[in-house]
gemmi code that builds the backbone of each chain (N, CA, C; Angstrom):
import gemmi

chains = {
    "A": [
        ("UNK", (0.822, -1.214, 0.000), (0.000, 0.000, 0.000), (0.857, 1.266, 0.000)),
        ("UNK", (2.286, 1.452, 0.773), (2.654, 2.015, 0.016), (2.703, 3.313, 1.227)),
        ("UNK", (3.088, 4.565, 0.940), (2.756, 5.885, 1.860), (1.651, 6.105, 2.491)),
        ("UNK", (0.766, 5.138, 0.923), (-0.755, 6.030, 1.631), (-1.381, 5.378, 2.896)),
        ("UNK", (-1.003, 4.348, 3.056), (-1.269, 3.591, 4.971), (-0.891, 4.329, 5.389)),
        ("UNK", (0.053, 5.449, 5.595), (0.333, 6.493, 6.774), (-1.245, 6.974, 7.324)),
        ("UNK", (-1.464, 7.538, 6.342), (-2.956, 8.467, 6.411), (-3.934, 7.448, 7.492)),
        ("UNK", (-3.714, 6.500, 7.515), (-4.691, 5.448, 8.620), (-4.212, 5.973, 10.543)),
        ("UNK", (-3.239, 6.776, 10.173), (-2.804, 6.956, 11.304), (-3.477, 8.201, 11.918)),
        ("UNK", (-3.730, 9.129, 11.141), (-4.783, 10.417, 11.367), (-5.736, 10.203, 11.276)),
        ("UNK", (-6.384, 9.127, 10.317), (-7.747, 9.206, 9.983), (-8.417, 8.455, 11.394)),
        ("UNK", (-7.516, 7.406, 12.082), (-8.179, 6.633, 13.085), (-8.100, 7.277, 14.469)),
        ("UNK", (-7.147, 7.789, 14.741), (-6.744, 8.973, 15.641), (-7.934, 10.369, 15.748)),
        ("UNK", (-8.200, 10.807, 14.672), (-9.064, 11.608, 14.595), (-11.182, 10.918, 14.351)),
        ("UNK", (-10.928, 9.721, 13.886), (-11.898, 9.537, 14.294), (-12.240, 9.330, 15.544)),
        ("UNK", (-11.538, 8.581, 16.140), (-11.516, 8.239, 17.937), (-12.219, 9.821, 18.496)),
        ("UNK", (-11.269, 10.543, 18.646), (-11.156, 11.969, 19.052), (-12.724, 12.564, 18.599)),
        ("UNK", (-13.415, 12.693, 17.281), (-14.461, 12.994, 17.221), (-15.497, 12.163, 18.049)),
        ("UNK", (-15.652, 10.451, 18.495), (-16.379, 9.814, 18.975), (-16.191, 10.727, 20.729)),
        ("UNK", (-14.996, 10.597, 20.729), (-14.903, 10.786, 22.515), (-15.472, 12.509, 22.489)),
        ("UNK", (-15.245, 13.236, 22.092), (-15.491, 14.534, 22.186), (-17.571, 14.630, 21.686)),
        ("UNK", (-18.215, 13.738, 20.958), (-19.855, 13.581, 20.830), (-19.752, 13.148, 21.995)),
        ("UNK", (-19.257, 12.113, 22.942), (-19.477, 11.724, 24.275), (-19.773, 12.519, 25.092)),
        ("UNK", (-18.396, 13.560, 24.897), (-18.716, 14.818, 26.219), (-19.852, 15.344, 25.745)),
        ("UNK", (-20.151, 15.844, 24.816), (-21.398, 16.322, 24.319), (-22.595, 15.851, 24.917)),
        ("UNK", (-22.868, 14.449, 24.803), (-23.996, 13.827, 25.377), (-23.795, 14.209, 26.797)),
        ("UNK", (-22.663, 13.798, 27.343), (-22.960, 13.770, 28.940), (-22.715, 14.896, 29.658)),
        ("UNK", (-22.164, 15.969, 28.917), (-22.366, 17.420, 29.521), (-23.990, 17.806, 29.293)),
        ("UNK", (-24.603, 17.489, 28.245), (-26.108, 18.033, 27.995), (-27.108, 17.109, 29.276)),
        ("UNK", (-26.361, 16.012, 29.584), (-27.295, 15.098, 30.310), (-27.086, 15.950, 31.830)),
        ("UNK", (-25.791, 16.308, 31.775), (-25.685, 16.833, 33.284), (-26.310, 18.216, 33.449)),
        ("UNK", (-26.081, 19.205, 32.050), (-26.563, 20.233, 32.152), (-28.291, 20.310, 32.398)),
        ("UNK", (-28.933, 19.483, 31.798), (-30.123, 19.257, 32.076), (-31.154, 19.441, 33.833)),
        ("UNK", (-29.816, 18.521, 33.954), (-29.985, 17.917, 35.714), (-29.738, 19.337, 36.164)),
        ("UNK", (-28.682, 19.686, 36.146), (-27.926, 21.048, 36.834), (-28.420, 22.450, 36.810)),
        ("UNK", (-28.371, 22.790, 35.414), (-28.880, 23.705, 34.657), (-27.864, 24.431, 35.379)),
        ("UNK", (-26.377, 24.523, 35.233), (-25.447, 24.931, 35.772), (-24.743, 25.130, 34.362)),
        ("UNK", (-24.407, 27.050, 33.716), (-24.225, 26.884, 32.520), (-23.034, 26.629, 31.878)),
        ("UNK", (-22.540, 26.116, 33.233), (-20.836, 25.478, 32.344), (-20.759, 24.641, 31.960)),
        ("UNK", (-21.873, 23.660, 31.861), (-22.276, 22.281, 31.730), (-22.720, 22.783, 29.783)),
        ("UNK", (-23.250, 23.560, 29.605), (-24.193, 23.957, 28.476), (-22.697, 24.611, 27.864)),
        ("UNK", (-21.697, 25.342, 28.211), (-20.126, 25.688, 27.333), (-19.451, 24.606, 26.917)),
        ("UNK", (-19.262, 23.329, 28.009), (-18.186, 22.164, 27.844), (-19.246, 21.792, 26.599)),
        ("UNK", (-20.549, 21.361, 26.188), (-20.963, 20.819, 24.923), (-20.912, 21.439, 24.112)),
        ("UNK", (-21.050, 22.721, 23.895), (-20.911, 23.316, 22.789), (-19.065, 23.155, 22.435)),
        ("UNK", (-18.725, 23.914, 23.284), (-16.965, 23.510, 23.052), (-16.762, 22.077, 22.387)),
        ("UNK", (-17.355, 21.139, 23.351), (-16.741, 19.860, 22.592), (-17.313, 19.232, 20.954)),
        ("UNK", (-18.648, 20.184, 20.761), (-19.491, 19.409, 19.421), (-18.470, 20.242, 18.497)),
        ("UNK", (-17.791, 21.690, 18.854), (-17.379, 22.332, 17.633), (-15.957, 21.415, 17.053)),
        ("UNK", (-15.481, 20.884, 18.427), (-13.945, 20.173, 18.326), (-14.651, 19.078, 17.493)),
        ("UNK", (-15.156, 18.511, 18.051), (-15.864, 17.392, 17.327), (-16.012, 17.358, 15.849)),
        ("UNK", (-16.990, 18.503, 15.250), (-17.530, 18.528, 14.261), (-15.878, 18.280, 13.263)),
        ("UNK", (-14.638, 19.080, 13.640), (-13.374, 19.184, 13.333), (-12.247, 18.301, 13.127)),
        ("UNK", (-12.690, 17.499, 14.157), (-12.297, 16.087, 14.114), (-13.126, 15.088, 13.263)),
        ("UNK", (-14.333, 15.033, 12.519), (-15.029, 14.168, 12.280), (-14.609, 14.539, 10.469)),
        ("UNK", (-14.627, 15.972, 10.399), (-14.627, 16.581, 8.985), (-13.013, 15.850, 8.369)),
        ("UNK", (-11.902, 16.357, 9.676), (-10.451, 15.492, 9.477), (-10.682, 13.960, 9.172)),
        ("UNK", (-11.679, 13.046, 9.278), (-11.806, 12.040, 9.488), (-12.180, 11.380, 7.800)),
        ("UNK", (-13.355, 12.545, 7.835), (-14.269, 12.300, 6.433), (-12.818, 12.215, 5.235)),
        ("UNK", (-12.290, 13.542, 5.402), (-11.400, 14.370, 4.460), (-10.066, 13.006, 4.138)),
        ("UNK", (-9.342, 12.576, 5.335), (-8.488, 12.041, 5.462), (-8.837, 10.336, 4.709)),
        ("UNK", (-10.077, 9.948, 5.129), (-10.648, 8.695, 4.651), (-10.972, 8.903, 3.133)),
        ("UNK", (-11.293, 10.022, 2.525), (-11.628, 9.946, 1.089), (-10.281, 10.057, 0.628)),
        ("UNK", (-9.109, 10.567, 1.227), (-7.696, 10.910, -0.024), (-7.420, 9.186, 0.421)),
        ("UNK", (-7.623, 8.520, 1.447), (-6.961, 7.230, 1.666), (-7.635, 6.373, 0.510)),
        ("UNK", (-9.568, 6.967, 0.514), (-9.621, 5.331, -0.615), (-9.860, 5.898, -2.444)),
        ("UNK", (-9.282, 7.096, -2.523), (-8.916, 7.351, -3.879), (-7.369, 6.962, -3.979)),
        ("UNK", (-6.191, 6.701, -3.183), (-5.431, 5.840, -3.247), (-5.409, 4.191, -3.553)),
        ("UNK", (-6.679, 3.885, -2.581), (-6.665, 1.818, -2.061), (-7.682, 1.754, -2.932)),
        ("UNK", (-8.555, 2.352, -3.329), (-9.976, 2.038, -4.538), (-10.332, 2.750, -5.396)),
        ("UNK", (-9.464, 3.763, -5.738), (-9.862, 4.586, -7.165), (-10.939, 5.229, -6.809)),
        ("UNK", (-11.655, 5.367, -5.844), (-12.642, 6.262, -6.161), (-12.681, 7.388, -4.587)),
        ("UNK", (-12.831, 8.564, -4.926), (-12.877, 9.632, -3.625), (-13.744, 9.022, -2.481)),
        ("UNK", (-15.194, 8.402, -3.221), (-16.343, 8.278, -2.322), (-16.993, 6.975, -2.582)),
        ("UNK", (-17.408, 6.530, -2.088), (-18.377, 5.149, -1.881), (-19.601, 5.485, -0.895)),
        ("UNK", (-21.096, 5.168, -1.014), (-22.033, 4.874, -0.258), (-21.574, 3.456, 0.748)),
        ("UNK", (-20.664, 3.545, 1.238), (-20.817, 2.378, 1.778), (-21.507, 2.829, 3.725)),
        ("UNK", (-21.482, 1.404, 3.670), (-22.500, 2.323, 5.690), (-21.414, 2.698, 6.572)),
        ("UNK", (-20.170, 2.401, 6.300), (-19.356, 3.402, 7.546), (-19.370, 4.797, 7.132)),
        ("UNK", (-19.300, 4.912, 5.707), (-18.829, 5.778, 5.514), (-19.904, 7.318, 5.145)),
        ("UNK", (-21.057, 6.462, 4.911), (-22.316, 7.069, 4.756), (-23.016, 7.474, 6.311)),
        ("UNK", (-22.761, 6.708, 7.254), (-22.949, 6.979, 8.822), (-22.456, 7.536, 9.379)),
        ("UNK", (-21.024, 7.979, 9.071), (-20.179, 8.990, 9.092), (-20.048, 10.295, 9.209)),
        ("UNK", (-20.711, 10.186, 7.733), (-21.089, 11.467, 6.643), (-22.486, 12.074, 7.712)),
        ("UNK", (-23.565, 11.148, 8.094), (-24.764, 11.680, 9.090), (-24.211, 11.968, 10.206)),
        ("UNK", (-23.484, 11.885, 10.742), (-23.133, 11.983, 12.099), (-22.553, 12.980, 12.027)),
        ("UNK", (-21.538, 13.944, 10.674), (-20.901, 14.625, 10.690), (-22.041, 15.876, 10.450)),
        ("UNK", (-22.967, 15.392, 9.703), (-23.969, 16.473, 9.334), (-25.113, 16.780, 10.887)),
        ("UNK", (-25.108, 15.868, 11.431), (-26.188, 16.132, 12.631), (-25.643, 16.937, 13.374)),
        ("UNK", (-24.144, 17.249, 13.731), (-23.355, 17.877, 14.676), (-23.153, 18.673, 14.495)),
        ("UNK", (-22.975, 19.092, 12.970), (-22.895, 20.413, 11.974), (-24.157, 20.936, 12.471)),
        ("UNK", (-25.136, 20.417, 12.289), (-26.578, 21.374, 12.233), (-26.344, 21.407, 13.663)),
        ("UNK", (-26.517, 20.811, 14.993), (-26.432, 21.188, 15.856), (-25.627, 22.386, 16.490)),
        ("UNK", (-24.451, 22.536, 15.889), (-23.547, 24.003, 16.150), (-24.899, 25.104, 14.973)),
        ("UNK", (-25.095, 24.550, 13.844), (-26.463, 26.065, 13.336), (-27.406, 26.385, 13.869)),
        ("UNK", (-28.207, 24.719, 14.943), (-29.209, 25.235, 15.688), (-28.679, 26.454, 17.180)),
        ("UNK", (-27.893, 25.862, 17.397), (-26.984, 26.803, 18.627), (-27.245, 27.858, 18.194)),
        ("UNK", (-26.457, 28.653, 16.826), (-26.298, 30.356, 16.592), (-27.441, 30.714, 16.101)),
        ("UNK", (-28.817, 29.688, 15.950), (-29.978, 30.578, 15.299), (-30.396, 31.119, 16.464)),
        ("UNK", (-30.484, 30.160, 17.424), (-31.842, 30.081, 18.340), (-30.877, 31.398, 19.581)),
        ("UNK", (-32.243, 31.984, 19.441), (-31.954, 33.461, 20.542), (-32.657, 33.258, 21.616)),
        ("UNK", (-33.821, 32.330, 22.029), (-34.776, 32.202, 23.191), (-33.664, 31.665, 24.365)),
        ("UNK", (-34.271, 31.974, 25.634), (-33.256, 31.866, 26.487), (-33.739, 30.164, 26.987)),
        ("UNK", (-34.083, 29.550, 26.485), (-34.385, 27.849, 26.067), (-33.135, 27.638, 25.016)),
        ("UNK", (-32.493, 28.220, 24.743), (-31.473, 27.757, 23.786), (-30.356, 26.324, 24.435)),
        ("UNK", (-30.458, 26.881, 25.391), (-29.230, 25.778, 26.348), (-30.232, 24.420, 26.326)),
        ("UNK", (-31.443, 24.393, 26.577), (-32.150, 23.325, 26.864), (-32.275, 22.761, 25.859)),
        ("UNK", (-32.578, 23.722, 24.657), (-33.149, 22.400, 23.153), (-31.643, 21.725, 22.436)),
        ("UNK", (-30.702, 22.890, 22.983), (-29.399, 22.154, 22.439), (-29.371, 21.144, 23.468)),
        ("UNK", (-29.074, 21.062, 24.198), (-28.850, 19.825, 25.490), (-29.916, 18.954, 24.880)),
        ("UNK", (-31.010, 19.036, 24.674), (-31.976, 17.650, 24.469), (-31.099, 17.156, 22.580)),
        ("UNK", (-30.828, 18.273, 21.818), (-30.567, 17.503, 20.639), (-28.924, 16.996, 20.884)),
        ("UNK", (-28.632, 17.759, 21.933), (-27.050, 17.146, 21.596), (-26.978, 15.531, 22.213)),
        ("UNK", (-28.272, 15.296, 23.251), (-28.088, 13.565, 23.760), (-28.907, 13.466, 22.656)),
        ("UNK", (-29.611, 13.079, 21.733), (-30.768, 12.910, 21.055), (-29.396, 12.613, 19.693)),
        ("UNK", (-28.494, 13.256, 19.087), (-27.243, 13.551, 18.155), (-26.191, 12.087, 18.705)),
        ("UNK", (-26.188, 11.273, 20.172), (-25.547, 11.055, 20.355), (-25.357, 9.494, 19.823)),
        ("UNK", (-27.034, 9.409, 19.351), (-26.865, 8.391, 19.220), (-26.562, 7.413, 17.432)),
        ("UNK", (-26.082, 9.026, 16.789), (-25.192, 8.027, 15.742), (-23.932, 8.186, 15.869)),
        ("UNK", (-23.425, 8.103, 16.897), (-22.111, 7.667, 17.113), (-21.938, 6.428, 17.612)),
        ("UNK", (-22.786, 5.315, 17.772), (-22.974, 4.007, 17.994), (-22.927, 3.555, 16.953)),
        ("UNK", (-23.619, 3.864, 15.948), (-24.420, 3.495, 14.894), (-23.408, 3.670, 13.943)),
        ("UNK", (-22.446, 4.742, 13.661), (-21.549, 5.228, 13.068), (-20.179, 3.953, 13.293)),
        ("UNK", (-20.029, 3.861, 14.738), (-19.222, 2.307, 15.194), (-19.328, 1.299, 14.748)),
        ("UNK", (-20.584, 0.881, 15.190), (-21.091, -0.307, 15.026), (-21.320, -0.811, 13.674)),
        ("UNK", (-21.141, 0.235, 12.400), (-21.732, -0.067, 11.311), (-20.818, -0.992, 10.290)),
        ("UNK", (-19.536, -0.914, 10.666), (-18.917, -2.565, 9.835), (-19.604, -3.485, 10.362)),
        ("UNK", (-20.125, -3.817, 12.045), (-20.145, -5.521, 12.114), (-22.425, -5.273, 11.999)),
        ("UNK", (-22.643, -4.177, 11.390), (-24.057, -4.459, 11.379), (-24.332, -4.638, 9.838)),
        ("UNK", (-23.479, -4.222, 8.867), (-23.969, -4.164, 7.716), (-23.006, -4.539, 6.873)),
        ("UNK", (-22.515, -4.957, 5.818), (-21.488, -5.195, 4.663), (-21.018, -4.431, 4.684)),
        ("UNK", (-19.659, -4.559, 4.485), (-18.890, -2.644, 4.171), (-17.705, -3.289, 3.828)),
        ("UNK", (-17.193, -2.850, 2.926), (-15.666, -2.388, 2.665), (-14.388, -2.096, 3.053)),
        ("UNK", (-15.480, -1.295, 4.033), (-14.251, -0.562, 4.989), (-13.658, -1.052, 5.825)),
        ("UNK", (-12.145, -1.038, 6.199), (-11.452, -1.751, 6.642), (-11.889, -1.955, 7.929)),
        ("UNK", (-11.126, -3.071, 8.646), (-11.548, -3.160, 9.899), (-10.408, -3.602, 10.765)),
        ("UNK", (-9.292, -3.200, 11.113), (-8.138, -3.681, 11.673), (-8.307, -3.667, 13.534)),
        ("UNK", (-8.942, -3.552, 14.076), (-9.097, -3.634, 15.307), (-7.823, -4.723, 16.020)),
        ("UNK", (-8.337, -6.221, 15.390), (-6.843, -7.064, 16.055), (-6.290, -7.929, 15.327)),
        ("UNK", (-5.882, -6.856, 14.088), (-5.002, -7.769, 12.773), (-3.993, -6.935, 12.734)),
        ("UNK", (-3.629, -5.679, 13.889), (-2.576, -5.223, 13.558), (-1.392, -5.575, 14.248)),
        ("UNK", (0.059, -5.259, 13.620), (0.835, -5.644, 13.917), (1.373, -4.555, 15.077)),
        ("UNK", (2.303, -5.634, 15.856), (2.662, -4.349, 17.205), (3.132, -3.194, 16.960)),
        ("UNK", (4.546, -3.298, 16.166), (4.902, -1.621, 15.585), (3.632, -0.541, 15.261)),
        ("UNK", (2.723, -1.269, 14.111), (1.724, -0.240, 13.744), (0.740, -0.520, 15.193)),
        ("UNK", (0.658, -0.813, 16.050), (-0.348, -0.906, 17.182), (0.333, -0.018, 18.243)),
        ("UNK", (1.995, 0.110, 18.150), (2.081, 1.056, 19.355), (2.297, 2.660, 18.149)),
        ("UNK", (2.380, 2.666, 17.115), (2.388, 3.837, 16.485), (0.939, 4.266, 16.651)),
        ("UNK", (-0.073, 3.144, 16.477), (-1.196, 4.109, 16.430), (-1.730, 4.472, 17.766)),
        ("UNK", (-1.493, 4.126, 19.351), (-1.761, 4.133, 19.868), (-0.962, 5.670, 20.432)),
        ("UNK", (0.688, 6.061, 19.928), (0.535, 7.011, 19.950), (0.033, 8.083, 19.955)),
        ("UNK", (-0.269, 7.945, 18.241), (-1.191, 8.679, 17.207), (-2.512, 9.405, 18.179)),
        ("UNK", (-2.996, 7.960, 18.742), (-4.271, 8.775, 19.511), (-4.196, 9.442, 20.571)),
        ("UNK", (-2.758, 8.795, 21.152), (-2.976, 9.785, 22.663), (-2.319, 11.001, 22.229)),
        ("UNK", (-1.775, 11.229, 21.375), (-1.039, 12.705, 20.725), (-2.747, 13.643, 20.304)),
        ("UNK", (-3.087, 13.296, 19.696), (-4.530, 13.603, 18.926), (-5.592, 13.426, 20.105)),
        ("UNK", (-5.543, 13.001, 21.123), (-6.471, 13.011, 22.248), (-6.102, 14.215, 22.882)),
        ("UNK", (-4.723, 14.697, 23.433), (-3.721, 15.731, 24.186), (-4.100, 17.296, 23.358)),
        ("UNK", (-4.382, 16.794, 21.858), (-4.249, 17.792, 21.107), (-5.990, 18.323, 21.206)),
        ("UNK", (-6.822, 17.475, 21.245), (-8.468, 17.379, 21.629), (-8.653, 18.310, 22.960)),
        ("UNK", (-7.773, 18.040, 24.254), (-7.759, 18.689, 25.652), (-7.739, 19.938, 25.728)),
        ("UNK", (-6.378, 20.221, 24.607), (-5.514, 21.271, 24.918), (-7.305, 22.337, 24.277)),
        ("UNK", (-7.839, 22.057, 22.965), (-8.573, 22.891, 22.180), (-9.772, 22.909, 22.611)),
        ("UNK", (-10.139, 21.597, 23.669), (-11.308, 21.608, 24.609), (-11.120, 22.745, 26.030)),
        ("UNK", (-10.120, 23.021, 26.164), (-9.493, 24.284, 27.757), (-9.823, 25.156, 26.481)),
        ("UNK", (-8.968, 25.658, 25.466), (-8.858, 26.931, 24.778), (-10.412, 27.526, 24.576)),
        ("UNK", (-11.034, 26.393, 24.021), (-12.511, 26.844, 23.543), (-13.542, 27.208, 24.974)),
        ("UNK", (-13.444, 26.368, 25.966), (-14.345, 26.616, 26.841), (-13.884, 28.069, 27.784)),
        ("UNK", (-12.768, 28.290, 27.629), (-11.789, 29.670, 27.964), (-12.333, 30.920, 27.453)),
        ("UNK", (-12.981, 30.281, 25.824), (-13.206, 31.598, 25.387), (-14.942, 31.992, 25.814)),
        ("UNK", (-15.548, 30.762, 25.884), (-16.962, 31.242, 26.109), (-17.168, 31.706, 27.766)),
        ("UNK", (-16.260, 31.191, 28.439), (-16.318, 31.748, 29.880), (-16.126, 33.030, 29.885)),
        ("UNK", (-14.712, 33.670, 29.152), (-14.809, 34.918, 29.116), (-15.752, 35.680, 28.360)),
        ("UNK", (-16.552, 35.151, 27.524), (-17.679, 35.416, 26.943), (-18.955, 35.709, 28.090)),
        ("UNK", (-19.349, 35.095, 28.946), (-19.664, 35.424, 30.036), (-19.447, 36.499, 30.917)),
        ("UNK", (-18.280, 36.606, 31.127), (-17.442, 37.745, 32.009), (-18.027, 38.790, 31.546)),
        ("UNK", (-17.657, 39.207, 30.127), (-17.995, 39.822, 29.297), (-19.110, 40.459, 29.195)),
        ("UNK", (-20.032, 39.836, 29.237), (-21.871, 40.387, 29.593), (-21.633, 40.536, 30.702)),
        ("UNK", (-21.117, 40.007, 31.950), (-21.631, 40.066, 33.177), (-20.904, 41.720, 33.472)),
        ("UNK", (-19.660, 42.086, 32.903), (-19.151, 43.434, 33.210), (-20.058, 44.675, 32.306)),
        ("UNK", (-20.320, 44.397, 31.084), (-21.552, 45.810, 30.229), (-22.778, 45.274, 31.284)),
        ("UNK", (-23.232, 44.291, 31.707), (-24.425, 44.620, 32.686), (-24.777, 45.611, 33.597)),
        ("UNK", (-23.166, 45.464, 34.508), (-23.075, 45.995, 35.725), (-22.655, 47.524, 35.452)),
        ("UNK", (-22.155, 47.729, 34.616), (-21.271, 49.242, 34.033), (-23.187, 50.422, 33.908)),
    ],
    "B": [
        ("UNK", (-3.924, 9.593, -9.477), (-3.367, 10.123, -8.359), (-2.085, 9.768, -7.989)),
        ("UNK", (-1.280, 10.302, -8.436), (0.354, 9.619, -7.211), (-0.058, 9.399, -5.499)),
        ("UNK", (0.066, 8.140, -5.225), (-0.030, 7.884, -3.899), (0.850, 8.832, -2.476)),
        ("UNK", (1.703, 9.343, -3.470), (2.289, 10.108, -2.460), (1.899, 11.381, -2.262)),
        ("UNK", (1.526, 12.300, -3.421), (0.317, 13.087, -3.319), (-0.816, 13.624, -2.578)),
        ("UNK", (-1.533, 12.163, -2.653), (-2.092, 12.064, -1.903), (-2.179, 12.291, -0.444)),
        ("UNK", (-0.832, 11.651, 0.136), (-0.183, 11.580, 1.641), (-0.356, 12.867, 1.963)),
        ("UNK", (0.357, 13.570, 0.867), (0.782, 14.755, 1.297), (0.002, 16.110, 1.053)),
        ("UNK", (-1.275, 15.581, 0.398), (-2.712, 16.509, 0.297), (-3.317, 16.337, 1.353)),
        ("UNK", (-3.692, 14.774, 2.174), (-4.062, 14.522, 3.582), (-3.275, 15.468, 4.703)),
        ("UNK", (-2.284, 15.012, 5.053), (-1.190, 15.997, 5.803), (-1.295, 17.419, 6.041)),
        ("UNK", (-1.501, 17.747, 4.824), (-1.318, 19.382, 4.401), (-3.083, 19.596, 4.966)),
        ("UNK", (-3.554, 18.977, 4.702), (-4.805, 19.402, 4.940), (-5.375, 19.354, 6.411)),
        ("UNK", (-5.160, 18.338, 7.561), (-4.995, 18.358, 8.372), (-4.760, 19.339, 9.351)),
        ("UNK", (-3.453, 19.358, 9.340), (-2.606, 20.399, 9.568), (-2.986, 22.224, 9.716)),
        ("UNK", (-3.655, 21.937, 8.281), (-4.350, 23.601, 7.334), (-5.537, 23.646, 8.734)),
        ("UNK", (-6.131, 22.898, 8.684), (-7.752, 23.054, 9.527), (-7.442, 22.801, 11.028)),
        ("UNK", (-6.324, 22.627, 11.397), (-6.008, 22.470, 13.072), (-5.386, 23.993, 13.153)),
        ("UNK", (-4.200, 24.208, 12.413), (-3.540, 25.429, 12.687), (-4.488, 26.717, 12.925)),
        ("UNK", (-5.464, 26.685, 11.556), (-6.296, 27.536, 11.325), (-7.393, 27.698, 12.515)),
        ("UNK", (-7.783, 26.888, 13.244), (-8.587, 26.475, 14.460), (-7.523, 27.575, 15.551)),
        ("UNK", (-6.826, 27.119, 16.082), (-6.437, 27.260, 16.792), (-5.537, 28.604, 16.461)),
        ("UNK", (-5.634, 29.088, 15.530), (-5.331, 30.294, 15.225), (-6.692, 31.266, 15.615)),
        ("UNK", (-7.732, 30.686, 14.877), (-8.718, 31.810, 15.029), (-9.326, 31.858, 16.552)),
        ("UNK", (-9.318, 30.508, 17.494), (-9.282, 30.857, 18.783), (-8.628, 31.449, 19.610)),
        ("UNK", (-7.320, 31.804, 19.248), (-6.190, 33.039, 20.017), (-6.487, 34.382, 19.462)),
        ("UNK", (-6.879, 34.502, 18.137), (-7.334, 35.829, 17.832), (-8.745, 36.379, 18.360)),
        ("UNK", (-9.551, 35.510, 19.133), (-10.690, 35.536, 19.547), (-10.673, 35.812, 20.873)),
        ("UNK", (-9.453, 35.242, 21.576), (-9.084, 34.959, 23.172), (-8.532, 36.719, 23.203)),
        ("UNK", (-7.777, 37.099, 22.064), (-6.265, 38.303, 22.270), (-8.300, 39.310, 22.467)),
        ("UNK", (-9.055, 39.108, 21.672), (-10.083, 40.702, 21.226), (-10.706, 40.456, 22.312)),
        ("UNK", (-11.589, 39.434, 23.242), (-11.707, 39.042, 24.582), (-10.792, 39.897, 25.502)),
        ("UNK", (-9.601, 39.819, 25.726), (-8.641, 40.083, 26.747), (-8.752, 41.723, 26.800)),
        ("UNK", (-8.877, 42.167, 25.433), (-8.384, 43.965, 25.174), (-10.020, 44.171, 25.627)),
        ("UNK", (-11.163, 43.844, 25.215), (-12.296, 43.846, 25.451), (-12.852, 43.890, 26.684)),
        ("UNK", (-12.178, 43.296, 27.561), (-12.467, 43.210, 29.463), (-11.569, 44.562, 29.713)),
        ("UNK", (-10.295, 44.941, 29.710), (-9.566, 45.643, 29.536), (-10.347, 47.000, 29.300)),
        ("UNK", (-10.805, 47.264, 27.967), (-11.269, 48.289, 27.988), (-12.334, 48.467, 28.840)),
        ("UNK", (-13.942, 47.571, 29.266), (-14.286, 47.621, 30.096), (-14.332, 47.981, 31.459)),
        ("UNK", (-13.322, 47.199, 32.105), (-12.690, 47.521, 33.134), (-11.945, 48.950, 33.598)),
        ("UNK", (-11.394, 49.057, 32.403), (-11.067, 50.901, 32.718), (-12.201, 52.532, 32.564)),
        ("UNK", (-13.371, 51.782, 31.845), (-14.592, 52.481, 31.855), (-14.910, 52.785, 33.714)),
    ],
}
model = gemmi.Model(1)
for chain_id, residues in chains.items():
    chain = gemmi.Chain(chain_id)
    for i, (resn, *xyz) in enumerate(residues, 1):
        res = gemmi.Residue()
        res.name, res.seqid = resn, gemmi.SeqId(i, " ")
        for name, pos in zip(("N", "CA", "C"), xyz):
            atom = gemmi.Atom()
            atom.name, atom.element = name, gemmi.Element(name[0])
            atom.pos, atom.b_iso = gemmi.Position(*pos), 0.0
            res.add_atom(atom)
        chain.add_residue(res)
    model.add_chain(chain)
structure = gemmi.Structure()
structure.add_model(model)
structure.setup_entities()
């Protein structure tokens, strides 16, 4: 295969990273719900935007890999088509965020962001539920490429943290922010 | 497609949409910071 197996090293790394970051999503909206404590309602938004970023790296990185391994950019196949929904539900979820001005905004995002969470199962699960193509190396890899990729993810997980602090940094001070023209 | 090309259209691209991220969140953090700042001296 050649160079282009490198690219398996970002593409799986960054998919991981988009699954774990829809996670926080779900379970910050589940807590924010409970709480209604609005740092709970920043950590999901922060994490769906990382997310959406990681999932797009995922899409992007997987189409230059199988116009290398199969001649073609794109295939309907179900990972890759479940993918593609999961990347679009998370997308619209960051548009429903900047439309909605009612001060219910935190709540209908919190109900769609657990409600969003659940094609990221579905998105997983979809080599051993349906025919696909798409590779499946879980425990056919060899140790070198098993401790490279295991790098790969905790580098690309570190790199997920660092942009999950930066982002929730900025909407806190976004906060501050109103709370000082209030008081002025 | 040259396979290596490729590598290196993935890479580049990567790279392009992380830097760019994390670029436009420090330019967002720096207008935040001057923004309390000016506030604060009101």
């Amino acid at each position: 295969m050649g160079i282009i197996q490198k690219i398996f090293y970002y593409h799986v790394s960054s998919a991981w990273n988009a699954f774990l970051a829809f996670l926080i999503v779900a379970i910050s909206s589940i807590i924010y719900l409970k709480t209604k404590e609005n740092k709970w309602d920043i950590y999901a938004l922060s994490s769906a935007e990382i997310g959406v970023i990681f999932s797009a790296i995922t899409l992007i990185t997987g189409s230059m890999w199988a116009k290398g391994s199969w001649n073609t950019w794109w295939t309907w196949d179900p990972r890759l088509t479940t993918a593609l929904v999961m990347w679009l539900i998370y997308a619209s979820y960051l548009t429903l965020r900047k439309s909605l001005k009612t001060e219910k905004k935190a709540r209908l995002s919190a109900v769609f962001g657990i409600i969003a969470f659940t094609s990221v199962p579905i998105t997983y699960l979809s080599i051993r539920i349906w025919p696909t193509i798409h590779p499946n190396l879980e425990f056919s890899l060899m140790l070198p490429a098993k401790m490279t990729l295991i790098l790969s993810i905790t580098a690309f997980t570190l790199l997920y943290i660092y942009l999950f602090h930066l982002r929730t940094k900025i909407e806190k001070t976004k906060e501050k922010i109103k709370k000082l023209k209030t008081t002025k | 497609m040259p396979n290596k090309t490729l590598f290196l259209a993935a890479y580049t691209t990567i790279w392009l949409i992380l830097i760019m991220y994390i670029y436009i969140l420090n330019k967002k953090q720096k207008k935040q910071k001057n923004k309390i700042k000016k506030l604060k001296e009101k």
